[in-house]
Legacy VTK file of the C-alpha trace (Angstrom):
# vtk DataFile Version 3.0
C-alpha trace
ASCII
DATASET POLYDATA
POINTS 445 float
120.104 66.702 71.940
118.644 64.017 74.316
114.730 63.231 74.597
115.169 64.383 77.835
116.661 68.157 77.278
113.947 68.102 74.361
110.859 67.733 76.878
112.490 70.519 79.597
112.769 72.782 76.435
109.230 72.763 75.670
107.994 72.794 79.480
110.171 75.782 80.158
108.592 77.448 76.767
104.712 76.210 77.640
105.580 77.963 81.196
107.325 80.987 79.927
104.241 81.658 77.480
101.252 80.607 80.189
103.583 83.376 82.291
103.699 85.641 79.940
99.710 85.616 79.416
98.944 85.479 83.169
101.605 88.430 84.173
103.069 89.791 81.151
106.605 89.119 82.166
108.717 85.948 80.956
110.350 83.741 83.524
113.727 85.192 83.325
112.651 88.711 83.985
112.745 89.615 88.033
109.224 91.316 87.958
107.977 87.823 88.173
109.531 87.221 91.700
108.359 90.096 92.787
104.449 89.413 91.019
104.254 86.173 93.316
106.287 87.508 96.158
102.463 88.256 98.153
101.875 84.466 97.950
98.235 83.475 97.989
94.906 84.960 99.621
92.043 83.570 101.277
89.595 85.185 98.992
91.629 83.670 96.033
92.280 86.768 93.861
95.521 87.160 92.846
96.572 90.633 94.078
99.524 92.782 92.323
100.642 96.219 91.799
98.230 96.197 88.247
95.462 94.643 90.086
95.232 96.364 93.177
95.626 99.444 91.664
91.996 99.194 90.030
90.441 99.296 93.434
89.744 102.823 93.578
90.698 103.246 97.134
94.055 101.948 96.461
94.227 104.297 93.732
92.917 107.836 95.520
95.231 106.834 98.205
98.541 106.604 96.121
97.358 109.279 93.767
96.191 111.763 96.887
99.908 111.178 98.935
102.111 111.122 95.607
100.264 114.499 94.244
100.250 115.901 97.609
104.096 115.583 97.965
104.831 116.024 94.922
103.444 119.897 94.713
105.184 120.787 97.594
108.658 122.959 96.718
111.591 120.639 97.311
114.373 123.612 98.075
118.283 123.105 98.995
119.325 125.217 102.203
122.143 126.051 103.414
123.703 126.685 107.195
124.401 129.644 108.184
127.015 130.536 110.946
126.782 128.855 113.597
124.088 126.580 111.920
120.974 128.984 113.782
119.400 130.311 110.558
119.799 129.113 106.980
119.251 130.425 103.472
118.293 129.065 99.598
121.813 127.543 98.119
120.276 129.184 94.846
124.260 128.575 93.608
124.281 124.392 94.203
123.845 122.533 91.331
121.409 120.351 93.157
119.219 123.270 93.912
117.713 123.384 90.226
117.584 119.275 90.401
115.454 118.872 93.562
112.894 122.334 92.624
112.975 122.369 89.231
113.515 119.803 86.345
115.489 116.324 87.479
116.072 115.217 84.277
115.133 116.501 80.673
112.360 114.642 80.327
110.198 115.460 83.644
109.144 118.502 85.482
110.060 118.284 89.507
106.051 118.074 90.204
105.978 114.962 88.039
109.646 113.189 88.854
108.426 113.377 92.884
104.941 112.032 92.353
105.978 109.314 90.006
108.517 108.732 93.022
106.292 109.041 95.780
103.680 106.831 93.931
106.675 104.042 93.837
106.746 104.068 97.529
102.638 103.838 98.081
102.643 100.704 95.742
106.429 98.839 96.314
107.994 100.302 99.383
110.866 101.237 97.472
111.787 104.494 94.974
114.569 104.270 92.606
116.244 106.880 90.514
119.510 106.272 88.880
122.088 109.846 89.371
124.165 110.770 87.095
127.072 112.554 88.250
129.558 114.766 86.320
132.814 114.052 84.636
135.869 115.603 84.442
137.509 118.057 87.458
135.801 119.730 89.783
133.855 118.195 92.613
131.489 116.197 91.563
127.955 117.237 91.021
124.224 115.682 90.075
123.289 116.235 86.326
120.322 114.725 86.331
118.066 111.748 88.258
116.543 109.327 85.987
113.851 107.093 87.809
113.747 103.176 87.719
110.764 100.788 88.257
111.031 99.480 91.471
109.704 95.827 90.645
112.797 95.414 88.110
115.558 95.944 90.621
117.256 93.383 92.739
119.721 94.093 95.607
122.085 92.170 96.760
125.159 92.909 99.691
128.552 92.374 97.643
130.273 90.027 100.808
133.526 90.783 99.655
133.645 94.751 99.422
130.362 94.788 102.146
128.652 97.769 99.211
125.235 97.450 97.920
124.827 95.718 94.543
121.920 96.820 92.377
120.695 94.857 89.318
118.166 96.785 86.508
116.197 94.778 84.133
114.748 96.504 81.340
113.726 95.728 77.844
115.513 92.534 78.114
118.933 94.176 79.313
120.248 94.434 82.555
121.953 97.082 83.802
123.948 96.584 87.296
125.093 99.789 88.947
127.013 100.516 92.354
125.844 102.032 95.338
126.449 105.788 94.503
124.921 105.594 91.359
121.299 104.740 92.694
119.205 106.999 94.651
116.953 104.822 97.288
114.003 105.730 99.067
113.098 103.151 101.457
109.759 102.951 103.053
108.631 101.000 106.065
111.555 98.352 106.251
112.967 95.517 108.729
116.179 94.448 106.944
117.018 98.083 106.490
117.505 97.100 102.596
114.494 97.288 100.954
110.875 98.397 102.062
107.904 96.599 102.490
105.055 96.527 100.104
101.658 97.530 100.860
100.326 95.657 98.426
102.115 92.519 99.045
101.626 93.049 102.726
97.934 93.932 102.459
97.124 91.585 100.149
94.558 89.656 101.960
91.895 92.835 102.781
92.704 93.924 98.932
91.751 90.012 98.076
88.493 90.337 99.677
88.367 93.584 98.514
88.479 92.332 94.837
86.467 89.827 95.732
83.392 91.984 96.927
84.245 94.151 93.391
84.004 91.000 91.226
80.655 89.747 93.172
78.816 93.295 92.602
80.035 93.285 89.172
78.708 90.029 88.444
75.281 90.659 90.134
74.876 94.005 88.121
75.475 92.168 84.652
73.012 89.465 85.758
70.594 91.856 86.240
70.878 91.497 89.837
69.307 87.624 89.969
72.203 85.723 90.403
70.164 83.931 92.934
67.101 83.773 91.004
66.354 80.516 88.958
63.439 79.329 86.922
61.963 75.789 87.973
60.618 73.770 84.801
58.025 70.765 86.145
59.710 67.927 83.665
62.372 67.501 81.754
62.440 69.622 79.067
62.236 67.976 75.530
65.024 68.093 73.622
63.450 69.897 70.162
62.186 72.759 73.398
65.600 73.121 74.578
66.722 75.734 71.883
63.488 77.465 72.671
64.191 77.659 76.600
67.644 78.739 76.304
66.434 82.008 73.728
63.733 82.568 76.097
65.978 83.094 79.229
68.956 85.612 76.793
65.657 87.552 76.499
65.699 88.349 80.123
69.366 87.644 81.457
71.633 90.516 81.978
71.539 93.808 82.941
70.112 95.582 80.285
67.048 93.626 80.922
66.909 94.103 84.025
62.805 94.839 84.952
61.480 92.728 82.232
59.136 90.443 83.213
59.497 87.273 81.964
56.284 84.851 80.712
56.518 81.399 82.373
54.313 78.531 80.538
53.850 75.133 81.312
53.844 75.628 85.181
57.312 76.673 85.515
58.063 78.669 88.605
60.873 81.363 89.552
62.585 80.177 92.873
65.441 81.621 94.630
68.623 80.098 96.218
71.270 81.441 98.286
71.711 84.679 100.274
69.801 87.864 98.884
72.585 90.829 98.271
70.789 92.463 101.304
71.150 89.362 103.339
74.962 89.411 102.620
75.564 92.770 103.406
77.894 93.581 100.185
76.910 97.346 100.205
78.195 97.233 103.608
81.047 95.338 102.872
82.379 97.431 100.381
82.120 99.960 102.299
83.944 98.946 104.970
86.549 97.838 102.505
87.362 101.460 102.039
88.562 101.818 105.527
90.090 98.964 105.930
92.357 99.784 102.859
92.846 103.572 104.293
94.401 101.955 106.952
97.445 100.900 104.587
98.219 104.145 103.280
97.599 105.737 106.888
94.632 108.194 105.187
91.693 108.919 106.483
88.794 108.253 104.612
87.355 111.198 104.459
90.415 112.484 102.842
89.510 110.537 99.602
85.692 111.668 99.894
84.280 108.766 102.119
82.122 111.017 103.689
79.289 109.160 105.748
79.864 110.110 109.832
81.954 112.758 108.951
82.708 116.357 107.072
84.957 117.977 105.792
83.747 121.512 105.820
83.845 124.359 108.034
86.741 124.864 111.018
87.671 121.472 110.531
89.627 121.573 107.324
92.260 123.058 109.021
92.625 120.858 111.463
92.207 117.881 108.610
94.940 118.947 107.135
97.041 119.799 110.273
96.146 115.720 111.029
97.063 114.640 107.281
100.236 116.359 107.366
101.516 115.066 111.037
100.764 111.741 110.648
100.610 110.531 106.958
102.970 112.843 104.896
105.012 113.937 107.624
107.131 110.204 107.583
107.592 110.486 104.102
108.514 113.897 103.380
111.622 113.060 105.684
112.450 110.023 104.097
112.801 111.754 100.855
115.005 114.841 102.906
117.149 112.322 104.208
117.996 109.821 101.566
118.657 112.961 99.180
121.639 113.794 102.366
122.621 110.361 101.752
122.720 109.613 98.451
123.291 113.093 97.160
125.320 115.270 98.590
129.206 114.846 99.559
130.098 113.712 102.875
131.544 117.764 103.213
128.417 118.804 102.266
126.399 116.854 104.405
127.163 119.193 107.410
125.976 122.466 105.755
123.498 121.698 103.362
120.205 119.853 103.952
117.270 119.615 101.492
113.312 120.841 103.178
109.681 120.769 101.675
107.778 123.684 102.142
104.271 123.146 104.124
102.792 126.316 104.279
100.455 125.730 101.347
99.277 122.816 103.132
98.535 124.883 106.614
97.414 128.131 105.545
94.305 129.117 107.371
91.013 130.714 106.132
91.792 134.902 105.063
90.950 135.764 108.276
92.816 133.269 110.516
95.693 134.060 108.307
95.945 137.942 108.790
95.579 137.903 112.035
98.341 135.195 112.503
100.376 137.196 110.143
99.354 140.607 111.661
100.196 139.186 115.416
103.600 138.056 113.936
104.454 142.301 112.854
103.320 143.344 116.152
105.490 141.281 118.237
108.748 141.373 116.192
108.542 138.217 114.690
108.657 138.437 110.927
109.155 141.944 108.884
106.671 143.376 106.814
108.088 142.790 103.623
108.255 138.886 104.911
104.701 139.155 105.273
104.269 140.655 101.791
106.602 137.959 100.327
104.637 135.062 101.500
101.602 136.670 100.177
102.902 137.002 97.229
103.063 140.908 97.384
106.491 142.937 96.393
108.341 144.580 99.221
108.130 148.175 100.419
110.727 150.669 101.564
111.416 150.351 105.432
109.681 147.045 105.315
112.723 145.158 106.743
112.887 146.520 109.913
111.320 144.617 112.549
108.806 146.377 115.104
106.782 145.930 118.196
103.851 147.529 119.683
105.418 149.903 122.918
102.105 150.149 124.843
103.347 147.097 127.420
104.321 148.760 131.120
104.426 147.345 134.047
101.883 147.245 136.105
103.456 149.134 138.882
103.406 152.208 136.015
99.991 152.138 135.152
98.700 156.152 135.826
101.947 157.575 135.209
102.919 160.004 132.463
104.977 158.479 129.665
108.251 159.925 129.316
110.932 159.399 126.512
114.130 157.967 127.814
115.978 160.911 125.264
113.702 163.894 126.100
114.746 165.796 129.011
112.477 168.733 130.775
114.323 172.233 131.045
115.932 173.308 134.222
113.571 176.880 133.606
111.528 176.586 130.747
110.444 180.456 129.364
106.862 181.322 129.445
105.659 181.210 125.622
102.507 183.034 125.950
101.353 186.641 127.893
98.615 184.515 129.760
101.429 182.501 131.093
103.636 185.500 132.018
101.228 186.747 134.102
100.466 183.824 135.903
96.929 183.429 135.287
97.187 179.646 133.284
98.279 176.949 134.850
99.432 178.746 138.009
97.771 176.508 141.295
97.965 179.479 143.590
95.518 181.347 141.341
93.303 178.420 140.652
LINES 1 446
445 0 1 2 3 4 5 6 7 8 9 10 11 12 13 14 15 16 17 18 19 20 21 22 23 24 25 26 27 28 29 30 31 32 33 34 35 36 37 38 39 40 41 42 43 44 45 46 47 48 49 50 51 52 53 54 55 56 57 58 59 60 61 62 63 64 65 66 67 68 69 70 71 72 73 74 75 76 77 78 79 80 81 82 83 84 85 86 87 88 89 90 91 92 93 94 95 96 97 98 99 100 101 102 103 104 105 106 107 108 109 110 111 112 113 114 115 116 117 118 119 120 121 122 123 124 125 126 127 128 129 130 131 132 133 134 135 136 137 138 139 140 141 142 143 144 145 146 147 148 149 150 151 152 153 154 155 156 157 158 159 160 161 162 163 164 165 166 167 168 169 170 171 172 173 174 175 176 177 178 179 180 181 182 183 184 185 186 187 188 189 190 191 192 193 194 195 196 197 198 199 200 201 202 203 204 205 206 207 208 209 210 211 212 213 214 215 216 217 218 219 220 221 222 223 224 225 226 227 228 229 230 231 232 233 234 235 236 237 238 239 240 241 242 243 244 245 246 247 248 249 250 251 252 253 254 255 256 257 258 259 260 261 262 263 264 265 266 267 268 269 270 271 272 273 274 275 276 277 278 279 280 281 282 283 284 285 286 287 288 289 290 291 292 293 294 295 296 297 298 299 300 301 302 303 304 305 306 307 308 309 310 311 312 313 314 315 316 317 318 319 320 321 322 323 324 325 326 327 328 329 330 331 332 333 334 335 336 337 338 339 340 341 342 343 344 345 346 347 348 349 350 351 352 353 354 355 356 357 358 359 360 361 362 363 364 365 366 367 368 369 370 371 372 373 374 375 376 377 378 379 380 381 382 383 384 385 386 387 388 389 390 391 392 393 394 395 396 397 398 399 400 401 402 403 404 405 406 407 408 409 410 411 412 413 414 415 416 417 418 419 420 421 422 423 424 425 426 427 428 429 430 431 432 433 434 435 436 437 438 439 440 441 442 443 444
């Protein structure tokens, strides 16, 4: 072996190990591409998926839209007739996959966050399906999900299909199209989805910035621009002296001491002041500038100055949070499962829906008289009602019913009359008084 091979041996080792303490991966695993992939930031912090996921914006965020969606019921329908109505396909394997458990290891509440959280923090969700041998159609056995920062893919230009590559534990694992189930988020290339982290990078920067500088004033004991001015150089036998003295009162834990200056040294200051530089109100403002990225609003995640969320306008909160953050990515998710997991004859008859009505149910009041509106007119049955309460049904609860008090208003004053009853021709007098012509006789009145 040449000098020369020698010397690019031990640079690519001195870089694979300075790597592999900066980022924790080695240079030949793909989660390094995609740890430098946000480039640099003007507030110089190096911003990833581990770091910006200490901010705890970032985190409420991603852990308020993953939990959200990922405690709503994720059900399998199926068309009925002439595609009008639709029931549960209870009988399709897929049904216990999507509601229940994906895979033996996870529970459907934490396969869909854990998926929904890979979407907040790469753009992308990955799960790899496992279909069923043998004869028969085939059918999903189980989903088993994959880290989005160790997958690669690449357009085959041959066969035109979708090439994914898996790195894990040192292994890679390259799978076909049909064998990966892809969420994309927000995308351009219509292959893989854009970051928020990556593409955010420079308002989480400053963000971590504005973190770091607070930090550092707090275990300073919040004089970072405070300085003590000695008249003369100090001796170099004093120096040890000088150095304990200032220990005594550096840091936050002695932070109110006050310190006893001989000699004629003075404290000075230098800089901006903390209220100068606004950094409370900076990291504030941080908060909604992140919210912004996720498409929350901040009072969702308890920012609550200028605002409430209390009283009548929870509801509407909610109604808000639902339309315009969750909304897009609950039919992502209901879409790439029609792609990716069902059979193109399937595709026309069954579809896969989350179920919102947890999210919109009203106060007990607004509810029953929503619900009680919805008996009167012939909307829903009362054993529908009692279902969605949670109640069990009652006999002659399926029959739908409507008030019959609505005329006309051309009718109003005139006697009711049932369309089957029919008066007699000459009805017999029931009663002597009525024989004789003394009741209800207008010639005697």
């Amino acid at each position: 072996m040449t000098l020369k091979k020698r010397f690019r041996g031990w640079m690519f080792k001195a870089v694979n190990a300075m790597s592999m303490t900066i980022t924790g991966v080695n240079l030949l695993d793909m989660r390094l591409g995609a740890f430098l992939a946000g480039g640099p930031t003007y507030s110089g912090k190096v911003v990833s998926v581990d770091s910006a996921i200490q901010l705890d914006t970032v985190w409420a965020c991603t852990r308020l839209i993953s939990d959200t969606i990922g405690a709503m019921p994720l059900k399998l329908y199926v068309r009925q007739g002439d595609g009008s109505s639709s029931i549960l396909a209870r009988n399709h394997p897929l049904y216990r996959i999507l509601y229940s458990s994906p895979n033996a290891d996870m529970t459907a509440m934490e396969f869909w966050s854990a998926m929904v959280a890979c979407l907040m923090l790469w753009g992308n969700a990955f799960a790899q399906v496992i279909w069923s041998d043998g004869e028969g159609p085939r059918r999903v056995l189980a989903l088993n999900p994959l880290r989005p920062d160790r997958m690669t893919v690449q357009r085959d230009s041959s066969t035109g299909m979708l090439i994914y590559t898996y790195v894990y534990q040192g292994q890679t694992l390259t799978l076909t199209e049909d064998s990966i189930f892809h969420i994309k988020g927000y995308c351009t290339d219509g292959m893989m989805g854009v970051s928020p982290i990556s593409a955010g990078r420079q308002q989480m920067g400053s963000a971590m910035a504005a973190e770091e500088a607070a930090g550092r004033m707090f275990a300073n004991g919040l004089m970072s621009q405070t300085y003590i001015k000695s008249p003369d150089w100090v001796p170099e036998e004093q120096e040890e002296r000088v150095k304990q003295i200032l220990r005594d009162y550096s840091g936050a834990v002695n932070a109110g001491k006050t310190p006893l200056l001989e000699g004629g040294w003075s404290v000075e200051t230098i800089g901006m002041k903390p209220e100068d530089m606004q950094l409370l109100q900076t990291r504030g403002f941080n908060v909604e500038t992140l919210c912004r990225w996720f498409g929350v609003a901040p009072v969702m995640i308890g920012r609550m100055e200028k605002s409430t969320a209390w009283g009548s306008g929870l509801e509407q909160m909610n109604l808000w949070f639902l339309t315009y953050t969750l909304q897009p990515w609950l039919v992502r998710i209901e879409q790439a499962i029609t792609r990716c997991l069902l059979q193109p004859a399937e595709k026309e008859v069954y579809f896969a829906q989350h179920n919102v009505d947890a999210l919109l149910r009203a106060d007990s009041q607004g509810r029953a008289q929503l619900e009680a509106s919805q008996v009167q007119n012939g909307i829903k049955t009362r054993n529908e009602i009692r279902a969605k309460e949670g109640d069990p049904p009652l006999p002659g609860g399926d029959i739908l019913t409507v008030q019959a008090q609505f005329i006309p208003l051309a009718d109003v004053g005139k006697a009711a009359v049932l369309p089957n009853v029919q008066p007699l021709a000459n009805p017999a007098p029931t009663s002597p008084a009525q024989q004789s012509g003394t009741i209800g006789d207008p010639e005697n009145d």
